[in-house]
C-alpha positions, 0 to 999 in steps of 0.5 A: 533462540526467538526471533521477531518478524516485524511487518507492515502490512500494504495500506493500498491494493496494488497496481493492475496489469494491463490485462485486468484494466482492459478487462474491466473496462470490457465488463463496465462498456459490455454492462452498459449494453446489457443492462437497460438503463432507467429513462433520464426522468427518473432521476432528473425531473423535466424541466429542472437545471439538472435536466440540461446539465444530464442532457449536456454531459450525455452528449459529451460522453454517450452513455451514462458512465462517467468512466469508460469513456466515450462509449455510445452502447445502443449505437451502431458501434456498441459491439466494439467494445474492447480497447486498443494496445496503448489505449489510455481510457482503463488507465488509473489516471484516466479514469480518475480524471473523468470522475474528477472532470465529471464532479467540477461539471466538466465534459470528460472530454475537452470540448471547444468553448461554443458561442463565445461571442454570441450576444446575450439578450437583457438590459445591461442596466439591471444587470441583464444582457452580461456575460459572468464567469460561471462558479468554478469547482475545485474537487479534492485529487486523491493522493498519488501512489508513490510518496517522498520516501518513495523518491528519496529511497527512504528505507527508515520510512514507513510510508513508502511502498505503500502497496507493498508488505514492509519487515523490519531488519537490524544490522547487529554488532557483526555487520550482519542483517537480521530480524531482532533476535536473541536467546529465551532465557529462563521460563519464558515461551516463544510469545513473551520472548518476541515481545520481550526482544523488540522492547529491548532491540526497538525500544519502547515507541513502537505500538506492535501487536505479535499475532499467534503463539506459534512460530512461523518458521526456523533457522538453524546454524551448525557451528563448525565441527572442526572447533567443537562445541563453544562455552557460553556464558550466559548472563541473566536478563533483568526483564526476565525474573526466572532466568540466571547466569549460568554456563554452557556448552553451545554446539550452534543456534536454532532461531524461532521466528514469531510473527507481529504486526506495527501499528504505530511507532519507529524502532529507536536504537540508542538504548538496545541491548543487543548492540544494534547500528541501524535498521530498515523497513524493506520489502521481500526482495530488498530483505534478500540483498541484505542477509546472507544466502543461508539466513535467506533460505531460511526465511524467504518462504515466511515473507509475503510477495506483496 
């Protein structure tokens, strides 16, 4: 028998711990003090309305980086480096905020407003002597990490868990979860019967690509001794030229499993073959809660952690 281990592969990198964001943050503060950075003129010309605005964000934050806070690295603090247990600076979302702040021409801090009330000189007549709302940027946020079917626990989704490698389970006629499967019938090898199985399980809307010719693992079912070998019979497939009907003594199942990657697509079970009720799209230890324990020993090394 050939089975089919469908998967979607992570579309984001995962969550850092919390070690790896303070020991970036280190290394961004540790690099500021190292590195001599280029006088401010090499970038911006004296004189010019970028000049104030470097002088003004500068001031602000200290130090050239837009993302390690505020960090003055040739003072007398510069050594102190490291963040605290609960500093937020190295988190994702602060360091997000400080770029986006930085981009609309915000300080990374929040600064009180400074002479609010301070007259302007000019001639109110022409247009002088006013004060006018300074042009607002609005810059793009990214999109958040968790998705709609993330909250809704949406397992029919693939665009959940996006950090995350997601296999494509079926609940056949049995109740039974697993990975599409079914017998190689005549002189079809393990590749053409992979294929084969998610045309006739999943349908035909999935754009799947299976990525070698060898499997990636087995499992083996024995049936009990006591009833002896079963007699099968085994009908011809219609996509399979060489196979025909035929009769047999069945003593268990071996199941190959080939490995195939989703691109595009969703599995449509109207017209299966096999019988098949639902399916899901779930992550390595959402797979182990719906199989049964000795179809788990047998796959659980195949998937991926993440």
């Amino acid at each position: 028998m050939a089975g089919t281990v469908l998967s979607r592969p992570p579309q984001l990198t995962r969550d850092l711990t919390s070690f790896e964001k303070a020991f970036y943050l280190y290394q961004k503060r540790l690099n500021e003090r190292l590195a001599m950075p280029f006088s401010r003129y090499f970038y911006y010309n004296k004189g010019t309305p970028a000049d104030p605005e470097w002088k003004r964000k500068f001031a602000s934050r200290k130090t050239p980086s837009r993302d390690i806070g505020v960090y003055d690295a040739y003072g007398d603090e510069g050594w102190n480096d490291e963040v605290l247990v609960g500093d937020q600076t190295g988190e994702r979302e602060s360091v997000v905020e400080s770029l986006i702040r930085d981009a609309e021409g915000k300080s990374i801090v929040e600064e009180a407003e400074k002479d609010k009330g301070a007259p302007i000189a000019g001639d109110p007549q022409i247009g002088e002597g006013q004060r006018r709302e300074a042009v607002r940027i609005e810059v793009e946020r990214p999109q958040a990490r968790l998705t709609e079917a993330d909250r809704s626990g949406d397992e029919k989704s693939l665009n959940r868990k996006l950090d995350r490698t997601l296999y494509l389970i079926v609940k056949n006629g049995e109740g039974r979860w697993r990975f599409p499967e079914d017998r190689i019938y005549g002189r079809e090898n393990l590749h053409q019967a992979a294929e084969r199985i998610l045309v006739q399980s999943c349908g035909i809307n999935m754009n799947t690509w299976l990525v070698g010719n060898h499997p990636i693992g087995q499992h083996t079912h024995h049936y009990p001794s006591t009833s002896g070998p079963i007699t099968s019979l085994i009908l011809a497939n219609p996509l399979v030229g060489t196979s025909k009907e035929m009769e047999r003594e069945e003593y268990g199942e071996k199941l190959f499993f080939m490995k195939a990657r989703i691109m595009a697509g969703q599995p449509e079970l109207k017209e299966n073959a096999y019988g098949l009720k639902e399916w899901a799209w779930l992550a390595k230890e959402e797979v182990e809660k719906k199989v049964g324990r000795g179809y788990w020993s047998s796959v659980r090394n195949m998937l991926a952690e993440r």
